[in-house]
VOGU-3710 file (C-alpha; in Angstrom, 3 decimals, decimal comma):
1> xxxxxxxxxx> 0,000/0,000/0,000  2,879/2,362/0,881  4,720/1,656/-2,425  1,194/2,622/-4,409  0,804/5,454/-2,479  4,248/6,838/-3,106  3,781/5,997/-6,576  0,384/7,188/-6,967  1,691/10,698/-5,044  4,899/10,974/-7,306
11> xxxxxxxxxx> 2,506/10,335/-10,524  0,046/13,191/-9,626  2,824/15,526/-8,917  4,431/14,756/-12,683  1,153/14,856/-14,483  -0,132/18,268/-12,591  3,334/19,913/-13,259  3,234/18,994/-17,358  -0,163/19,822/-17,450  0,500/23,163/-15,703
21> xxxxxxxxxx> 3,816/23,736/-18,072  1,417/23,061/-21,024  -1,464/25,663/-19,541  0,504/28,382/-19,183  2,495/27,487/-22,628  -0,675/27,925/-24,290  -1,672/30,915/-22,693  1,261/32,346/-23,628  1,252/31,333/-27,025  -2,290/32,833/-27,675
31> xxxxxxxxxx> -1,804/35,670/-25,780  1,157/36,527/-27,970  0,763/34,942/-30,845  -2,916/35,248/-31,545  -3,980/38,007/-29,515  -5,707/36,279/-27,296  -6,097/33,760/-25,116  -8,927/32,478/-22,740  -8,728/33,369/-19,033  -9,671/29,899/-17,687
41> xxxxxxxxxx> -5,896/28,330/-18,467  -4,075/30,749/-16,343  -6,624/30,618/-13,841  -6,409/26,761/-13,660  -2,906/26,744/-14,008  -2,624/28,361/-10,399  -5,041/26,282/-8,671  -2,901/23,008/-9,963  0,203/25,230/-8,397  -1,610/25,567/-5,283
51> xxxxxxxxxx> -2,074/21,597/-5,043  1,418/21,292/-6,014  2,393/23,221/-2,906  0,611/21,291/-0,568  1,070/17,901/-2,218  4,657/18,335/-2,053  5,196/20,156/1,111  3,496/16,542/2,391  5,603/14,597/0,152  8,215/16,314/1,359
61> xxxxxxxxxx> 8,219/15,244/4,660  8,402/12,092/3,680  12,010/12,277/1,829  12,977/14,391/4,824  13,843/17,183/2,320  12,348/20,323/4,093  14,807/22,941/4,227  16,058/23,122/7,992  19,159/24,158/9,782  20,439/21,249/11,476
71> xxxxxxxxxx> 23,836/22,649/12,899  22,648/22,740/16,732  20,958/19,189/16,675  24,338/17,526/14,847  26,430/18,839/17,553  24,186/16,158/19,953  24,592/12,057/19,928  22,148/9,445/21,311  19,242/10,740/23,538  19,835/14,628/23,650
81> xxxxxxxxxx> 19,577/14,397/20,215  16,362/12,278/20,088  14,773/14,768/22,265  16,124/17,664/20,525  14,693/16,120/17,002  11,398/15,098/18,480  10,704/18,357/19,863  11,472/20,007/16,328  9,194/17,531/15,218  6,469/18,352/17,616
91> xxxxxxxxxx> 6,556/21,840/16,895  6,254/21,162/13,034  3,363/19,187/13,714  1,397/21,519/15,923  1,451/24,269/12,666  0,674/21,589/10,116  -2,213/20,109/12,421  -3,323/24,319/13,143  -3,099/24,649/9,480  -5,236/21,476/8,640
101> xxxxxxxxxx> -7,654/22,390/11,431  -8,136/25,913/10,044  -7,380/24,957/6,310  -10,567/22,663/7,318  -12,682/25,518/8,702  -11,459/27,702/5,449  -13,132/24,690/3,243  -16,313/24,585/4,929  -16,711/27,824/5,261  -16,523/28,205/1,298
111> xxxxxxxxxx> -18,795/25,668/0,440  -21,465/27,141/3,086  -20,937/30,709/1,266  -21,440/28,997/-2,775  -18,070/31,143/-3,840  -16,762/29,932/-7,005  -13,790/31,047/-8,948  -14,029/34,301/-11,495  -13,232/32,121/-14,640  -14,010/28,203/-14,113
121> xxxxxxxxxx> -16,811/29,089/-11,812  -15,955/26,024/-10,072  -16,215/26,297/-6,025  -14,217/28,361/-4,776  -13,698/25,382/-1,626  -12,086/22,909/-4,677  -9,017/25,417/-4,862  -9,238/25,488/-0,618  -8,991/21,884/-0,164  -5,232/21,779/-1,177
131> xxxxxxxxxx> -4,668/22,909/2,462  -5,995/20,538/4,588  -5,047/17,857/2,637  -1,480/18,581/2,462  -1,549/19,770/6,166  -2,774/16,090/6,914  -0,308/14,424/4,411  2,489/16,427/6,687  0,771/15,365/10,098  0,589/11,283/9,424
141> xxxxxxxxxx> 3,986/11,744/8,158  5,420/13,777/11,022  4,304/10,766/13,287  6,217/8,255/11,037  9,447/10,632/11,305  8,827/10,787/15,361  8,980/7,003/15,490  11,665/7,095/13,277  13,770/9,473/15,534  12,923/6,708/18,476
151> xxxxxxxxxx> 13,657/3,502/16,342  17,256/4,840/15,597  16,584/4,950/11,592  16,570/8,684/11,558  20,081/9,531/11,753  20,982/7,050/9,579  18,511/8,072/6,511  19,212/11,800/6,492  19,536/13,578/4,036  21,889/16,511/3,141
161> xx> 20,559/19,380/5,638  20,979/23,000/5,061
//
């Protein structure tokens, strides 16, 4: 299930960036080329961005690529370091489960209100979901990194930290 998941998550995030390469390649090629072009691609374009963002910030987590300085916690070996990273950890998950919480309240709150988007006129809580959902992705997967930390596997599968 893990290995479909992954899969599944890496596939959505290579099919949403080509088709958003291709969107705004076409807007810019009737916009400049033929005068014109119609309002919906570019509008589109950014709501795939804005899934992109939260997909990945989840997916992120995952390959431990976040951007983080890590030149405190290296100084520390064995428990004070386990403590050190699961407190980091902690922290990271409080915002992400604030964000999902209120990214949550944000999507209800659209559909209760009917708002849909100037061009698409699709609902405007469609283009909101992207929140929650990659707030949750980050949650469940700052968990895994927590017991990760405690296993011992942590330090050993890190990547290159800025």
């Amino acid at each position: 299930m893990g290995k479909t998941f992954k899969k599944s998550e890496e596939g959505i995030l290579v099919f949403t960036l080509v088709a958003m390469v291709l969107l705004i390649f076409f807007q810019v090629i009737g916009r400049y080329i033929f005068g014109s072009a119609p309002s919906w691609t570019e509008e589109l374009a950014r709501y795939i961005h804005i899934f992109q963002v939260w997909i990945g910030a989840s997916y992120a987590v995952k390959k431990r690529e976040h951007i983080r300085v890590g030149a405190f916690i290296e100084r520390f070996k064995g428990l004070p370091r386990k403590i050190l990273e699961t407190v980091g950890i902690i922290i990271w998950f409080c915002l992400a489960l604030f964000l999902a919480i209120y990214g949550t309240e944000l999507v209800l709150t659209s559909f209760q209100n009917g708002q849909v988007t100037p061009a698409l006129q699709l609902p405007m809580w469609v283009p909101f979901l992207a929140v929650p959902l990659g707030a949750i992705g980050m949650s469940i997967r700052l968990v895994g990194q927590i017991v990760k930390v405690w296993r011992g596997d942590y330090e050993q599968s890190e990547e290159i930290m800025v």
